[in-house]
C-alpha positions in Angstrom: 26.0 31.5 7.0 24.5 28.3 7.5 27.4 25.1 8.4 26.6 21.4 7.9 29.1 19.4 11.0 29.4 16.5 9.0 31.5 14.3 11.2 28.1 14.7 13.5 26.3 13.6 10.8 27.8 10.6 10.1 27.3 9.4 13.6 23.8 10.5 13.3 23.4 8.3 10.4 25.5 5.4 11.6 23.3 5.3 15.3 19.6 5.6 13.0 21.1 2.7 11.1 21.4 0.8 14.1 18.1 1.3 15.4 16.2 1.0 12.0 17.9 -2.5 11.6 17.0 -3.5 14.9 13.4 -2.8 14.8 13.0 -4.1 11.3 15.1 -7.4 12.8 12.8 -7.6 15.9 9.2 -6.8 13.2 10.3 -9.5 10.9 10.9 -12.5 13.3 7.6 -11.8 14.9 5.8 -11.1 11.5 7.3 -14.5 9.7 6.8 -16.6 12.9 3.1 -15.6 13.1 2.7 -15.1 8.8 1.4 -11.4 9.5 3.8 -9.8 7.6 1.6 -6.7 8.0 3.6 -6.5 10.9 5.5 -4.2 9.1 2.8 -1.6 9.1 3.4 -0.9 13.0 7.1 -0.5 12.5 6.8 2.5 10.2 5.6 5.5 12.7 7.8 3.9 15.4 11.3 3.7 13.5 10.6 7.3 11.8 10.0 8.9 15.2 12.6 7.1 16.8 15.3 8.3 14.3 13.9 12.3 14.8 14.7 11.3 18.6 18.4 10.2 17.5 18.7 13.3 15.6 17.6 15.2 18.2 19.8 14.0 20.9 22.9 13.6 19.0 22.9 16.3 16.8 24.7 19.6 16.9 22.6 21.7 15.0 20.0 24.1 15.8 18.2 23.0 19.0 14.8 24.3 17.8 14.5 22.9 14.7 16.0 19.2 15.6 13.8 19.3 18.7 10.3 20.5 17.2 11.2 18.4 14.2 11.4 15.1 16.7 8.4 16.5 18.6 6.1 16.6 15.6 7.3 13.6 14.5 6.8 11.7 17.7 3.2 13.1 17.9 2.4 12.2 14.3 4.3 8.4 15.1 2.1 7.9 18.3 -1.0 8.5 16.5 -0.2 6.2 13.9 1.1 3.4 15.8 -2.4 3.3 17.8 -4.3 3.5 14.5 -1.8 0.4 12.9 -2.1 -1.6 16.5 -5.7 -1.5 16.9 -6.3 -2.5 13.0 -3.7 -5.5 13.6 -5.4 -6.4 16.8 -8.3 -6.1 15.4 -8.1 -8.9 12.5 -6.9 -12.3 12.3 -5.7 -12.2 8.8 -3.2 -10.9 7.0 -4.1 -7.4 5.4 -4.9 -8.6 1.6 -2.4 -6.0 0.7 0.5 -8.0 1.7 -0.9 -11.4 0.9 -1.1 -10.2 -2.9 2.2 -8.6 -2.9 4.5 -11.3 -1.7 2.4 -14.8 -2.9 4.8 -17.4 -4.2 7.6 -15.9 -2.5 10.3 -17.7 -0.1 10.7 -16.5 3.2 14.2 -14.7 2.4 12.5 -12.3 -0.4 9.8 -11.7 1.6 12.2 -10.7 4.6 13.8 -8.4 1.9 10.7 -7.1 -0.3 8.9 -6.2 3.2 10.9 -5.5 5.8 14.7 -4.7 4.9 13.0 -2.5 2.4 10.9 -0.5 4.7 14.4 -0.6 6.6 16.1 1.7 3.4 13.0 3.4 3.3 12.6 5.0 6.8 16.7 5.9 6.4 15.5 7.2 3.1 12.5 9.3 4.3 14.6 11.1 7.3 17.7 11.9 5.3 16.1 15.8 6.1 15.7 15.4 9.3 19.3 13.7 9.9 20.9 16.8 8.4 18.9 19.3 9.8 19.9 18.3 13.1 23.3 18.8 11.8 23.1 21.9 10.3 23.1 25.7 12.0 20.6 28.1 10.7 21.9 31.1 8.6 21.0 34.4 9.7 19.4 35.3 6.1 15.4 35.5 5.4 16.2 31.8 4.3 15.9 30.6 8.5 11.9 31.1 8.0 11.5 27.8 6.3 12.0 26.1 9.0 8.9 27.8 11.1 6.8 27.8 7.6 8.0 23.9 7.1 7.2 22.9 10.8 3.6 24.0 9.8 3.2 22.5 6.6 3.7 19.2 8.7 1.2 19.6 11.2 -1.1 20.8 8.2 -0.4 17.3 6.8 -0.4 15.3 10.2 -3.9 17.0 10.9 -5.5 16.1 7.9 -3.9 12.6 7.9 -5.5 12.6 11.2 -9.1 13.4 10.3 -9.2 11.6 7.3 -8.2 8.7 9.4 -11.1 9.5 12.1 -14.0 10.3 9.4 -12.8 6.7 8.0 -13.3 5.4 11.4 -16.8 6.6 11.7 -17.9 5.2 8.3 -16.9 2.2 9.2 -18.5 2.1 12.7 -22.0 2.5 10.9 -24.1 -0.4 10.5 -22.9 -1.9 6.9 -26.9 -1.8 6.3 -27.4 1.9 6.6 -23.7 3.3 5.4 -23.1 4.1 1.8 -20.8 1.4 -0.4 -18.4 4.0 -0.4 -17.3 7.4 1.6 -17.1 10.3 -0.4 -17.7 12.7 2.2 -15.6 15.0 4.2 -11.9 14.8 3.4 -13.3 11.3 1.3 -15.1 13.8 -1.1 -12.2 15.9 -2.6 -9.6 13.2 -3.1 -9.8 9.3 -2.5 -6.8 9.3 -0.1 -7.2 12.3 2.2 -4.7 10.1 4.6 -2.2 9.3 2.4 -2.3 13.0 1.1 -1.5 14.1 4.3 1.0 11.7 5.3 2.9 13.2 2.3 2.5 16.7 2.9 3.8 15.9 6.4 6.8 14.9 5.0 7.1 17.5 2.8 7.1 20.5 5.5 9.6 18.3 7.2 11.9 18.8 4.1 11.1 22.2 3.9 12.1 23.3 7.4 15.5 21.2 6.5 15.7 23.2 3.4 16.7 26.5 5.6 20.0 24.5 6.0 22.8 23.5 3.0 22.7 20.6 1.3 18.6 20.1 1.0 19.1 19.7 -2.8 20.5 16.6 -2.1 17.6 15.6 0.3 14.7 16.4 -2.3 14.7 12.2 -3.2 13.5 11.5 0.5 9.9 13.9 0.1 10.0 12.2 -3.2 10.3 9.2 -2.6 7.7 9.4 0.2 5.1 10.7 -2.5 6.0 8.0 -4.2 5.4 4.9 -1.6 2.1 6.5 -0.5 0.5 6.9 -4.4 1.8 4.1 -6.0 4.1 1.4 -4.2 2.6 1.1 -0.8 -0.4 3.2 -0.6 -2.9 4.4 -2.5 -2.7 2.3 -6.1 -2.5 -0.4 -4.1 -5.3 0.1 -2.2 -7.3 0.8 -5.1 -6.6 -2.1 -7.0 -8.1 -4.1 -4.0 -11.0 -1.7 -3.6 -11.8 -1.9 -8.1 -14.6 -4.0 -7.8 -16.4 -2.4 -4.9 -19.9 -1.4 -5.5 -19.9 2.1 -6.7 -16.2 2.3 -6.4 -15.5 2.9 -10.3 -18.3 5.7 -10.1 -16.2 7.2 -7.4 -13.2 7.2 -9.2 -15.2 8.9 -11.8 -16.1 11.7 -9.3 -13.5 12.5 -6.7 -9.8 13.4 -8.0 -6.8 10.2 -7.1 -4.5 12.0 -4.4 -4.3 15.6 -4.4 -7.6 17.6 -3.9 -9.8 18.8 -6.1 -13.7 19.2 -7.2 -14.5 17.8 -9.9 -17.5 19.9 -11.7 -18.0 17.2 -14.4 
């Protein structure tokens, strides 16, 4: 029978709290002194890996889950903090994204629409991962979702990964001899092959917590996720910048929104 320690929880909780308010303190000063509150974009890997490493360290739970859980995580952080450095070292304006979201507003609603609610969201996101390095594994068939989870996630991390790299090589191309937009690869069987699997990552993080009691209560946080990178954060908002791209309403046409599929007419 599987056990949640919940007193080790709570100080799980309490210490990712910590650390998520700091970063998101030490992001938002920088981001509103320099009015790149894109910023916010290299804080996301960073606090989500960091609170796998909190789990990992202070839970009591099963050491190989809590541990491949932060492993993966960190892997999947480092990659992503790279990709979201280089693009904000790479540009001296502020991604257009963020520009539309919070015009007109004072600096104290920005500070909350942008960073204190990444903050919410990155405790949001991990509530598996904070209980699963509190939980013990039970002894029934059920203990194979956490192996089965663990690879869903690096499923997702991989294709976020090459969906990110086939991106990159479009763009290298000379903007004379590249196409208006890519629809090949990953591109070709759903518009936001990264954001896809930046979700299913997530997802096989809450199944391998789901081996564990209390992942009922956890099912918001995959949820949730889906829900930032299609609509709030991610991929509507992306597309409402990208409408009025050459050939982009044709490719909308063609290639299915977020989860992958071929179209045949």
């Amino acid at each position: 029978m599987s056990t949640v320690d919940w007193a080790n929880l709570r100080t799980i909780a309490g210490r990712s709290a910590v650390a998520v308010t700091a970063l998101q303190a030490v992001t938002a000063t920088l981001g509103m002194r320099d009015g790149r509150r894109d910023y916010a974009d290299a804080a996301w890997g960073p606090g989500l890996a960091g609170i796998a490493l909190i789990s990992a360290a202070t839970g009591t739970g099963d050491a190989s889950r809590r541990w491949g859980t932060a492993a993966l995580t960190g892997a999947w952080a480092i990659r992503l903090e790279r990709l979201m450095t280089g693009r904000l070292r790479g540009s001296d304006e502020e991604d257009p994204r963020y520009a539309d979201f919070i015009e007109g507003d004072s600096a104290p609603k920005v500070v909350t629409k942008v960073f204190v609610t990444q903050g919410l969201a990155q405790l949001l996101v991990s509530a598996p991962v904070q209980l699963a390095a509190a939980s013990t594994l039970p002894r029934s068939a059920r203990r194979w979702l956490v192996p089965l989870g663990l690879s869903v996630a690096a499923t997702g991390a991989v294709v976020e990964a090459l969906a990110d790299r086939q991106k990159a090589a479009y763009m290298a191309r000379d903007r004379d001899e590249r196409p208006d937009v890519l629809d090949t690869g990953l591109w070709g069987v759903t518009r936001h092959p990264n954001y896809f699997g930046d979700s299913l990552m997530w997802d096989g993080v809450w199944v391998a917590s789901a081996a564990s009691p209390g992942a009922l209560f956890t099912l918001p946080a995959p949820a949730a996720m889906s829900y930032f990178l299609m609509y709030a954060t991610g991929a509507k908002r992306t597309e409402d910048h990208m409408a009025e791209r050459p050939g982009y309403r044709d490719y909308q046409k063609r290639v299915a929104f977020f989860f992958p599929w071929i179209k045949t007419g």
